[in-house]
N, CA, C and O atoms as CSV, one atom per row, in Angstrom:
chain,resi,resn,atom,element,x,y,z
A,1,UNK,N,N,-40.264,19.670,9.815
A,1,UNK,CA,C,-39.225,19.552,8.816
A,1,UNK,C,C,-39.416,20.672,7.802
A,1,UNK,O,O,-40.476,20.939,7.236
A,2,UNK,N,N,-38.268,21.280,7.651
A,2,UNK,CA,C,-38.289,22.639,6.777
A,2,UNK,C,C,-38.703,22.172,5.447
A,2,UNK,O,O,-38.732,20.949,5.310
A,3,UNK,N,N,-39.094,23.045,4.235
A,3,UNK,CA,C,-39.115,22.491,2.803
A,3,UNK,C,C,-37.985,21.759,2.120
A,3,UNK,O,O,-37.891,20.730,1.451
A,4,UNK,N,N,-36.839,23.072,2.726
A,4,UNK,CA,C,-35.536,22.569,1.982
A,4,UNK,C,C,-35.135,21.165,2.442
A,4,UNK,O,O,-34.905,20.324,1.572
A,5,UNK,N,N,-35.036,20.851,3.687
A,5,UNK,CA,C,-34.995,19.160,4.352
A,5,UNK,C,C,-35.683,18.244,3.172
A,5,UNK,O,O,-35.312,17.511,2.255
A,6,UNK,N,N,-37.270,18.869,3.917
A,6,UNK,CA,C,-37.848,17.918,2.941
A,6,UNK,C,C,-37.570,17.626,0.889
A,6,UNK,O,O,-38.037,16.759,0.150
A,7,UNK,N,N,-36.716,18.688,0.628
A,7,UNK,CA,C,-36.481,18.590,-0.589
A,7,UNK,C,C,-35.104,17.854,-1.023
A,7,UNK,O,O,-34.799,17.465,-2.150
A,8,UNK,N,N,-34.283,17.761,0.291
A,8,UNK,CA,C,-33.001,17.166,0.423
A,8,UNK,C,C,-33.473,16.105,0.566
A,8,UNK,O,O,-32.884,15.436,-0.283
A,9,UNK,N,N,-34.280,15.344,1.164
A,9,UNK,CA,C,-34.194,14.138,1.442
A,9,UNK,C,C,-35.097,13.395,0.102
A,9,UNK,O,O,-34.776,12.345,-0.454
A,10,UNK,N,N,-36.173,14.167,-0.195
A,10,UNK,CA,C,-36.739,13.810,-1.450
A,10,UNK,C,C,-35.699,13.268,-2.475
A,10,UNK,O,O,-35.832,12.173,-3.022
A,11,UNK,N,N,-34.788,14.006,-2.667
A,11,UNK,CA,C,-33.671,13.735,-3.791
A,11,UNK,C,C,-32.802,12.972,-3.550
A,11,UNK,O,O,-32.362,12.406,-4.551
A,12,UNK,N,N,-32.147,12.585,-2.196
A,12,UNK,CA,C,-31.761,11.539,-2.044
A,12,UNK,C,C,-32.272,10.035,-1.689
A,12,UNK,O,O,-31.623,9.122,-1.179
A,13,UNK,N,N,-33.494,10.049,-2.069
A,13,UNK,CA,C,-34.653,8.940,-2.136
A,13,UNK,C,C,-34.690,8.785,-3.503
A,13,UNK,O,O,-35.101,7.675,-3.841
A,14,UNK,N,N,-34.417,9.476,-4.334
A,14,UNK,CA,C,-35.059,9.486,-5.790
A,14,UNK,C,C,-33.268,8.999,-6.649
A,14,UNK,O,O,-33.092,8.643,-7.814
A,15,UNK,N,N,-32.406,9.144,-5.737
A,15,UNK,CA,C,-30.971,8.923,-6.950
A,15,UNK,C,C,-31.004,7.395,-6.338
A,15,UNK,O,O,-31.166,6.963,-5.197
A,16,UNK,N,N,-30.779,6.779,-7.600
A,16,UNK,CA,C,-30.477,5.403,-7.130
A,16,UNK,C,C,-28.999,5.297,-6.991
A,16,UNK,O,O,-28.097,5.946,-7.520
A,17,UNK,N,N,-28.981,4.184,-6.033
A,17,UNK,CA,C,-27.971,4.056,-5.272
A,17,UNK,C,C,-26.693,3.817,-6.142
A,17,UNK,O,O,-25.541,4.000,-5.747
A,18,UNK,N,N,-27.087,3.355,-7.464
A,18,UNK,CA,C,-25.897,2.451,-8.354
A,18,UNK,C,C,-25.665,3.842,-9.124
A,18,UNK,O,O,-25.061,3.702,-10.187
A,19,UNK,N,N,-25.970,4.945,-8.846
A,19,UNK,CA,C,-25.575,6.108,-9.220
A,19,UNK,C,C,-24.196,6.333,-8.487
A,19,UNK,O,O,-23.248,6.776,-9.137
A,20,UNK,N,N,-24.085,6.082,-7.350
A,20,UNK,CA,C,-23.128,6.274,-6.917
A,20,UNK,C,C,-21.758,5.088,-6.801
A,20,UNK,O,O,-21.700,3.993,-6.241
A,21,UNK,N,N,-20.808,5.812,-7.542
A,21,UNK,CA,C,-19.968,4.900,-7.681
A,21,UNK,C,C,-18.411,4.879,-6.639
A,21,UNK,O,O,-17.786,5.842,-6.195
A,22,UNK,N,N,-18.146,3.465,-6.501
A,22,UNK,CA,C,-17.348,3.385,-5.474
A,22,UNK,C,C,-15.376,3.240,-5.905
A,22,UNK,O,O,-14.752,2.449,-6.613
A,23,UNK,N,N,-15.073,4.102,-5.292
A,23,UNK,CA,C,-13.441,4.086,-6.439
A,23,UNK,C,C,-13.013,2.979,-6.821
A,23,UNK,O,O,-12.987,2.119,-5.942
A,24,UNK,N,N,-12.595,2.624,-8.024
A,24,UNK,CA,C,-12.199,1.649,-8.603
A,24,UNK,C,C,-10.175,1.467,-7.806
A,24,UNK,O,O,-9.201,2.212,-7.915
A,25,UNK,N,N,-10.360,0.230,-7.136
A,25,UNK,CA,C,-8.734,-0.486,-6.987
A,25,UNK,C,C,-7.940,-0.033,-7.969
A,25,UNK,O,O,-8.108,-0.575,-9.061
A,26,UNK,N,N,-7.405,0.515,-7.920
A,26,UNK,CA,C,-6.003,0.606,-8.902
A,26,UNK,C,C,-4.642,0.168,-7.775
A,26,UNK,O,O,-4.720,0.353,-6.561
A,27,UNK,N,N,-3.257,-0.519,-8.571
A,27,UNK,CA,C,-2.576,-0.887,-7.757
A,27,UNK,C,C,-1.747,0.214,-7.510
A,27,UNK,O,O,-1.532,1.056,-8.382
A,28,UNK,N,N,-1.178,0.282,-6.182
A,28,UNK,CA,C,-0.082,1.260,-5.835
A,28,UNK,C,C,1.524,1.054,-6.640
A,28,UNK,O,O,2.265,0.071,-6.625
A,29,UNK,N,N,1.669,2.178,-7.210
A,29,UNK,CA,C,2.648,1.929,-7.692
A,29,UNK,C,C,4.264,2.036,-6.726
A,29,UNK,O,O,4.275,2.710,-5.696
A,30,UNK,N,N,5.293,1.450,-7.107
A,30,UNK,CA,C,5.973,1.564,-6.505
A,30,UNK,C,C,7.030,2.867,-6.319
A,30,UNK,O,O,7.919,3.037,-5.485
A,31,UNK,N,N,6.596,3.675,-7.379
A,31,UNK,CA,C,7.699,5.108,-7.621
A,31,UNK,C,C,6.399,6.064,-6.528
A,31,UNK,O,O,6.806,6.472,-5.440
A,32,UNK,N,N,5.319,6.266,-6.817
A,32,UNK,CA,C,4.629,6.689,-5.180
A,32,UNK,C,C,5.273,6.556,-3.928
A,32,UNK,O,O,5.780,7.447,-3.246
A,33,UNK,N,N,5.182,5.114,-3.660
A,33,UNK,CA,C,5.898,4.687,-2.211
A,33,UNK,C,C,7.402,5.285,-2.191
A,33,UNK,O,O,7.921,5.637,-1.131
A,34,UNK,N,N,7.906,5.353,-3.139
A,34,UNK,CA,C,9.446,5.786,-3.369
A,34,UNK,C,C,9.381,7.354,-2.520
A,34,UNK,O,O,9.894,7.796,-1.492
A,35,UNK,N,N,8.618,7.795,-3.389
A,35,UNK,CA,C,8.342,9.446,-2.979
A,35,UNK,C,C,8.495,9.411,-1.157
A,35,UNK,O,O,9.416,9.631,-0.371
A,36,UNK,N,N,6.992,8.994,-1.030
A,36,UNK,CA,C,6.588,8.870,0.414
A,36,UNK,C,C,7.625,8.318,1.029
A,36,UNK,O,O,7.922,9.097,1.935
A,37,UNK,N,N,8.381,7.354,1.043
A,37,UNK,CA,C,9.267,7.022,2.113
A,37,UNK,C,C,10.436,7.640,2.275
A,37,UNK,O,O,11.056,7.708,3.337
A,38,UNK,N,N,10.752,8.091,1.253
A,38,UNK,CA,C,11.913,9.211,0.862
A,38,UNK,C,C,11.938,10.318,1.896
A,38,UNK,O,O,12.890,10.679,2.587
A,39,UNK,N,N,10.308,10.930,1.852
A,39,UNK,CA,C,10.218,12.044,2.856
A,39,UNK,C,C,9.633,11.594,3.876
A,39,UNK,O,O,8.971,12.372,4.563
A,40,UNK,N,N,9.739,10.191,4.230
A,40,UNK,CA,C,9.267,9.786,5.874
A,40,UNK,C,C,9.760,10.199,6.841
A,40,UNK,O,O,9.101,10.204,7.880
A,41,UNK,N,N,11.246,10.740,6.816
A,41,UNK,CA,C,12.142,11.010,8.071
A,41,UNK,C,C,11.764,12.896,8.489
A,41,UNK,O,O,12.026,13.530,9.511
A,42,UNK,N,N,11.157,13.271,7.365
A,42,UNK,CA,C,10.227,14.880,7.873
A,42,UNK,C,C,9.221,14.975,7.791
A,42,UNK,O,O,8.803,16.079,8.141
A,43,UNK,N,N,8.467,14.252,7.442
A,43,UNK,CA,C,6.641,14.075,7.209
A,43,UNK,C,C,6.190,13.031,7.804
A,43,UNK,O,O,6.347,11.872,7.420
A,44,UNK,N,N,5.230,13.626,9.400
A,44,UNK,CA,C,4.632,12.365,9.785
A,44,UNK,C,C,3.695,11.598,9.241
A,44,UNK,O,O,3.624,10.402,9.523
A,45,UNK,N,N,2.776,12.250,8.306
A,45,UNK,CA,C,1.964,11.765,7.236
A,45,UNK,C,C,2.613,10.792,6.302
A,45,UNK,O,O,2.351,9.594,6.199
A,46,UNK,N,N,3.618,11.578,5.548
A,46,UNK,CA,C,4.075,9.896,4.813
A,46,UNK,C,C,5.125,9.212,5.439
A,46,UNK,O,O,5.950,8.610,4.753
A,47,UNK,N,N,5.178,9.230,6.419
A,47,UNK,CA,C,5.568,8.134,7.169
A,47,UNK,C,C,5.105,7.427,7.617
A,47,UNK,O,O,5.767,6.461,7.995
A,48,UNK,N,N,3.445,7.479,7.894
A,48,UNK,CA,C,2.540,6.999,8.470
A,48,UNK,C,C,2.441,5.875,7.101
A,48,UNK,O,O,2.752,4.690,7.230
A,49,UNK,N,N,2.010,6.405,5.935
A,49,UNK,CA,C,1.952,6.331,4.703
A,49,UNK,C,C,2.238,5.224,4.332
A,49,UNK,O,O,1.563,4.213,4.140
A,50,UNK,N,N,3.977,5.606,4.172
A,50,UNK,CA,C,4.851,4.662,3.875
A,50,UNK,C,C,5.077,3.139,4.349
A,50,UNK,O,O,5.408,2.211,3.611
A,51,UNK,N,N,4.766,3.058,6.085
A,51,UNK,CA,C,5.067,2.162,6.752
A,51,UNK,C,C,3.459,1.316,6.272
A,51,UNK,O,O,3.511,0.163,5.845
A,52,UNK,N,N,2.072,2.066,6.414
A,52,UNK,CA,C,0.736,1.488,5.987
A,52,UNK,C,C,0.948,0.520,5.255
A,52,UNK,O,O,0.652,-0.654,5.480
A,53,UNK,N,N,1.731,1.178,3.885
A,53,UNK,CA,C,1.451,0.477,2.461
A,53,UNK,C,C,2.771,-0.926,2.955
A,53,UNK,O,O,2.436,-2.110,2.916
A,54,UNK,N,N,3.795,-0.615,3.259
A,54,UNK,CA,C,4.656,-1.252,3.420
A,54,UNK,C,C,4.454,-2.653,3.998
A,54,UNK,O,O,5.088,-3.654,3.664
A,55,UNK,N,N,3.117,-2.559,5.256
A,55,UNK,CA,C,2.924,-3.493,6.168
A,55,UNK,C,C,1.978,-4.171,5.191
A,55,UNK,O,O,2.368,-5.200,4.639
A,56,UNK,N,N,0.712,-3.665,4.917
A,56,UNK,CA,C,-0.368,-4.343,3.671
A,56,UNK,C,C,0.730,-4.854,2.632
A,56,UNK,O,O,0.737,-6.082,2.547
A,57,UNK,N,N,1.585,-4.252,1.886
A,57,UNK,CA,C,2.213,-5.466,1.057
A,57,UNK,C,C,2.967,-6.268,1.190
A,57,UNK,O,O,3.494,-6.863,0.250
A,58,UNK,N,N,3.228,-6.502,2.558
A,58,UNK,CA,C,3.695,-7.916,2.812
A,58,UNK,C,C,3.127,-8.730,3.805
A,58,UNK,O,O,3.589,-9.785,4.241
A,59,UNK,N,N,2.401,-8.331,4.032
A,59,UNK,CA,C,1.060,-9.131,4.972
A,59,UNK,C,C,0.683,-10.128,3.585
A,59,UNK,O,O,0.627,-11.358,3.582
A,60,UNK,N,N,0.495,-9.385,2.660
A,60,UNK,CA,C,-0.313,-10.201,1.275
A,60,UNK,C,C,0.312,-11.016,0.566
A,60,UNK,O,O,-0.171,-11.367,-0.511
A,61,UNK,N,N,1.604,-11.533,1.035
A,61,UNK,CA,C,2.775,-12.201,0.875
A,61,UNK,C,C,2.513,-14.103,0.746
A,61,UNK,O,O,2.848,-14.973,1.549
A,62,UNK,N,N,1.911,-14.209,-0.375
A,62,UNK,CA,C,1.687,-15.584,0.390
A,62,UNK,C,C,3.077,-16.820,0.754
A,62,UNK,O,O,2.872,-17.731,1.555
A,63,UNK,N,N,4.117,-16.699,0.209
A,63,UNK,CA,C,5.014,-17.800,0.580
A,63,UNK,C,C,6.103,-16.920,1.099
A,63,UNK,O,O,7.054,-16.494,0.444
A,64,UNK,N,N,5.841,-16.700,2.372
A,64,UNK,CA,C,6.703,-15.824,3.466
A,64,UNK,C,C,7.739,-16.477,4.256
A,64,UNK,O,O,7.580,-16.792,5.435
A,65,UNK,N,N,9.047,-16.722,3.429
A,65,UNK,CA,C,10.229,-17.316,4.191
A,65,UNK,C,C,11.131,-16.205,4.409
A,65,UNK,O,O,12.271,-16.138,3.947
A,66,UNK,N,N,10.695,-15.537,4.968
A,66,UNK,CA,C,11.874,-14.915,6.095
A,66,UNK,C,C,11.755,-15.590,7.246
A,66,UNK,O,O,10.714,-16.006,7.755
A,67,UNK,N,N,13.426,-15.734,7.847
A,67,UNK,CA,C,13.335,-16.285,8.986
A,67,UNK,C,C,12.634,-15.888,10.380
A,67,UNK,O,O,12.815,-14.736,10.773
A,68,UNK,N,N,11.931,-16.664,11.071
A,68,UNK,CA,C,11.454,-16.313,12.501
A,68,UNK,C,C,11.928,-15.384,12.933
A,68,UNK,O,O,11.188,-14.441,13.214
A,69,UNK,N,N,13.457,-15.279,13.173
A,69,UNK,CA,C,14.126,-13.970,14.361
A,69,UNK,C,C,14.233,-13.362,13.657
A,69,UNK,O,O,15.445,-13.163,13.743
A,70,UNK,N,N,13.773,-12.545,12.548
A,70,UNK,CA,C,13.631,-11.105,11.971
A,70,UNK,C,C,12.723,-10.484,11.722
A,70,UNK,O,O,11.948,-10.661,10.782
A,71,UNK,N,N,12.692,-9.653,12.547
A,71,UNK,CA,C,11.289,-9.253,13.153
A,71,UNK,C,C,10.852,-8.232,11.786
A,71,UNK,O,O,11.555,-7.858,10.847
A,72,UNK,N,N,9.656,-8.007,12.039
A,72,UNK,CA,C,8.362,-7.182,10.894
A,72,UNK,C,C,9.287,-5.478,10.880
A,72,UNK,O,O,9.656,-4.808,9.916
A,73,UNK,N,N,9.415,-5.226,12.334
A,73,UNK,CA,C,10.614,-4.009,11.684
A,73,UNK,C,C,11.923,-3.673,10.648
A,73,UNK,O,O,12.172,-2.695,9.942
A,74,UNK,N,N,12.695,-5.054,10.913
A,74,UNK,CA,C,13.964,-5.388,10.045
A,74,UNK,C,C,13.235,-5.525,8.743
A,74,UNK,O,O,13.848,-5.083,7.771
A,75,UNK,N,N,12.052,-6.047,8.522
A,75,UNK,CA,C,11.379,-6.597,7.253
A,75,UNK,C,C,11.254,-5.162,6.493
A,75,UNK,O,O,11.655,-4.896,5.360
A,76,UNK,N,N,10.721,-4.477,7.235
A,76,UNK,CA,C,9.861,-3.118,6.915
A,76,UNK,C,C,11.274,-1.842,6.576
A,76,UNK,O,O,11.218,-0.947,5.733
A,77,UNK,N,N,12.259,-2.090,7.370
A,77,UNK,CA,C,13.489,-1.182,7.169
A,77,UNK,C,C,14.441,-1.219,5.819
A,77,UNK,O,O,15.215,-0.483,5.206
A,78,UNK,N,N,13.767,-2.831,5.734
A,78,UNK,CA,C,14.869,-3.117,4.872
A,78,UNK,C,C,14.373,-2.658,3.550
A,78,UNK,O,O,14.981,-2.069,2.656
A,79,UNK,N,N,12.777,-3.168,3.638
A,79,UNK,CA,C,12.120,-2.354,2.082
A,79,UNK,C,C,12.314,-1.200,1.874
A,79,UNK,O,O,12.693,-0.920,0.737
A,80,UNK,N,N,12.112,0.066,2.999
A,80,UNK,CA,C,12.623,0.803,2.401
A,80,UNK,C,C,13.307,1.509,2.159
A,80,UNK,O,O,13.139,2.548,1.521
A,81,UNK,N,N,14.827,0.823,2.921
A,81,UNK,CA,C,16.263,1.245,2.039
A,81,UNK,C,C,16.076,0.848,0.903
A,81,UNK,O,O,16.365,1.639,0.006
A,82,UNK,N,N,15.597,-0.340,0.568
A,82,UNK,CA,C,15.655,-1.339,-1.144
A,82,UNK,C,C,15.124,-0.237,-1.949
A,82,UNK,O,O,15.670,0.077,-3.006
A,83,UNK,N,N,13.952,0.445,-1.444
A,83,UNK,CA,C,12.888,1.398,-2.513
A,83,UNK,C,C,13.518,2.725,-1.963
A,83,UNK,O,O,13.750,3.155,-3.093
A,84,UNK,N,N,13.859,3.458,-1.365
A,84,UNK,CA,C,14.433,4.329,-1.602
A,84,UNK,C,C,16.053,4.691,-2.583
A,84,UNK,O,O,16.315,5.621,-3.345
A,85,UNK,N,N,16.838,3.568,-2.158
A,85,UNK,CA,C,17.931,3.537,-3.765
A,85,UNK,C,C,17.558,3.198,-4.889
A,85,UNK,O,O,18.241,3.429,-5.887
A,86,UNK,N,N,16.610,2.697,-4.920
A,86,UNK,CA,C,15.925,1.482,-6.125
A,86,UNK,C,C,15.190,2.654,-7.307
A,86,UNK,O,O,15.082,2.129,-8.415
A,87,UNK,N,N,14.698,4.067,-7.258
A,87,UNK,CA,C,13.993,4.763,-7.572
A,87,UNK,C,C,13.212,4.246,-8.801
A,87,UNK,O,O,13.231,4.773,-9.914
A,88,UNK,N,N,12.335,2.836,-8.344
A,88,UNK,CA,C,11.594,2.486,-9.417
A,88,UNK,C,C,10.946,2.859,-10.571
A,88,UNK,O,O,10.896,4.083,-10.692
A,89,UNK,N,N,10.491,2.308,-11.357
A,89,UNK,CA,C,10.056,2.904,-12.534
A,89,UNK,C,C,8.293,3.143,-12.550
A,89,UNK,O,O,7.570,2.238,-12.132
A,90,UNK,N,N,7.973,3.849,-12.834
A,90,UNK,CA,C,6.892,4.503,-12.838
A,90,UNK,C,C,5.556,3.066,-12.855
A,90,UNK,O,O,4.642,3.058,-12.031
A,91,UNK,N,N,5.684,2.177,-13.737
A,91,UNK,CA,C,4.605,1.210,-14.046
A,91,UNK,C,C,4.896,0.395,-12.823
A,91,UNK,O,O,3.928,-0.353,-12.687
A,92,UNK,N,N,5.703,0.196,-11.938
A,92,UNK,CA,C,5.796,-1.164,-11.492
A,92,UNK,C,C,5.117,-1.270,-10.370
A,92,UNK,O,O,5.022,-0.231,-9.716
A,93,UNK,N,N,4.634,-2.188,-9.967
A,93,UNK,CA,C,3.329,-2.488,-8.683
A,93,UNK,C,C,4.173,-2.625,-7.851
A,93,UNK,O,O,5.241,-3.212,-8.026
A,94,UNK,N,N,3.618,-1.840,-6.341
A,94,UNK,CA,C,4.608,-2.138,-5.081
A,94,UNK,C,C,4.275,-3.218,-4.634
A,94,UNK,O,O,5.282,-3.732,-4.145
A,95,UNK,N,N,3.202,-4.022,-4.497
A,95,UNK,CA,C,2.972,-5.229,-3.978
A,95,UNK,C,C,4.416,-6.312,-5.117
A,95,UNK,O,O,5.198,-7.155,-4.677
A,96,UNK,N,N,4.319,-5.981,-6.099
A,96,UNK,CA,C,5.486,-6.721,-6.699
A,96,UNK,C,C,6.953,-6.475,-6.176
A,96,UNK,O,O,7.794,-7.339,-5.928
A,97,UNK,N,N,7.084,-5.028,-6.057
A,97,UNK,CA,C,8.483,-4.503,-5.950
A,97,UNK,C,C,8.729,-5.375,-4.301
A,97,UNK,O,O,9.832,-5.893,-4.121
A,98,UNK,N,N,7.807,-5.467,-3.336
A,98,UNK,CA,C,8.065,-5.335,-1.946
A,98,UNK,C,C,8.354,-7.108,-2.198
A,98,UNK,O,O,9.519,-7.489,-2.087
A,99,UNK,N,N,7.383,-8.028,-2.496
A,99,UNK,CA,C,7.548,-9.369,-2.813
A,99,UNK,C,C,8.871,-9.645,-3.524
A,99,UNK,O,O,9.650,-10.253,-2.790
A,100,UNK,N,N,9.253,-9.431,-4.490
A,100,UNK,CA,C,10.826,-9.502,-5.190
A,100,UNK,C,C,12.027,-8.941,-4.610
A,100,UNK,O,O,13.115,-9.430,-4.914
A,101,UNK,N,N,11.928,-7.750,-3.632
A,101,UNK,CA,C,12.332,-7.427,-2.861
A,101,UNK,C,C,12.919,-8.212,-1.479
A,101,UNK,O,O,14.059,-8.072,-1.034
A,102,UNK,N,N,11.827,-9.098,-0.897
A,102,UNK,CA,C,11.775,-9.977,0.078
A,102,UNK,C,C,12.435,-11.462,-0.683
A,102,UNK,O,O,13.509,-11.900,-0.272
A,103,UNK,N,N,11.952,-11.914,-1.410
A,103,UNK,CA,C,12.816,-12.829,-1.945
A,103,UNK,C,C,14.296,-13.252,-2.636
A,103,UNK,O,O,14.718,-14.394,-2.819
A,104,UNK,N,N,15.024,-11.826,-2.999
A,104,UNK,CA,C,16.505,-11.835,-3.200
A,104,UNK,C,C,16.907,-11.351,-1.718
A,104,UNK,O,O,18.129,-11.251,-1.603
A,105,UNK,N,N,16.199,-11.032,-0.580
A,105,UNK,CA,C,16.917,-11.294,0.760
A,105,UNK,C,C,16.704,-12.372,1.565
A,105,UNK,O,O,17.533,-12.839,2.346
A,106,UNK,N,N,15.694,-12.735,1.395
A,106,UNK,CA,C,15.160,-13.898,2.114
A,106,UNK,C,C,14.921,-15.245,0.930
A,106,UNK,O,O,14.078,-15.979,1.447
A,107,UNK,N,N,15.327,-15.798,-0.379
A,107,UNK,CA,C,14.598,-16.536,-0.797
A,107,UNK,C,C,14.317,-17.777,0.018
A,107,UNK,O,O,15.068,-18.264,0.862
A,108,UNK,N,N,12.866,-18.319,-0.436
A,108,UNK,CA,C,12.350,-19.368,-0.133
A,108,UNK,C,C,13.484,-21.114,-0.740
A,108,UNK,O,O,13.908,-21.485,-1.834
A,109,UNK,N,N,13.540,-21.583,0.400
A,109,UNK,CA,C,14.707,-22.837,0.148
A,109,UNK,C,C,13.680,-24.220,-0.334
A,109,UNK,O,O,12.727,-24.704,0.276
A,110,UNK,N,N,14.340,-24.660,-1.784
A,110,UNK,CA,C,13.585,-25.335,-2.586
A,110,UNK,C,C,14.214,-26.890,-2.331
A,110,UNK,O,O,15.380,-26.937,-2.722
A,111,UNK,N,N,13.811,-27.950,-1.868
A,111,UNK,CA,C,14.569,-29.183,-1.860
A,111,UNK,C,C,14.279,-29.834,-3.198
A,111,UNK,O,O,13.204,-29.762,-3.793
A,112,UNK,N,N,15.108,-30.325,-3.507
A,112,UNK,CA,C,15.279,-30.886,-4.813
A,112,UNK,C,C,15.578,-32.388,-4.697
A,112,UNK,O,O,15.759,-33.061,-5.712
């Protein structure tokens, strides 16, 4: 083992681990996703992107009444026609926008 090895590995023995910090969650905003899906139809990247975030925020959906025969594509198309006219406002969480979104098309039926 060369010096320099041995001096690389020395130093990464010696940084403690809580030195290293792991990115803090911040939520996705919904004027981001706006961007990205906007240019999904020429960028395979944010299209990739777009559809990712799209599927994670409504997977995380907990009271999911859309009907059976409309499939996860119709779900996913429809968000983002909604967010591409919608050109949200800078603060607003896409996990919110996509949930409020799904519920003035699909709301959940309340018996009374």
């Amino acid at each position: 083992m060369s010096l320099v090895s041995r001096f690389i590995l020395l130093t990464l023995l010696l940084i403690p681990w809580s030195s290293y910090s792991s990115p803090m969650p911040t939520p996705l905003s919904a004027i981001t996703l706006h961007m990205a899906c906007k240019e999904a139809k020429t960028r395979e990247y944010t299209r990739g992107f777009c559809d990712g975030a799209i599927d994670a925020a409504y997977s995380s959906i907990q009271n999911w009444c859309v009907p059976g025969h409309v499939t996860h594509g119709e779900v996913k198309d429809y968000i983002k026609s909604e967010l591409i006219k919608a050109v949200p406002l800078v603060f607003v969480n896409f996990n919110k926008f996509v949930a409020d979104a799904i519920s003035v098309k699909w709301p959940c039926k309340t018996d009374n």
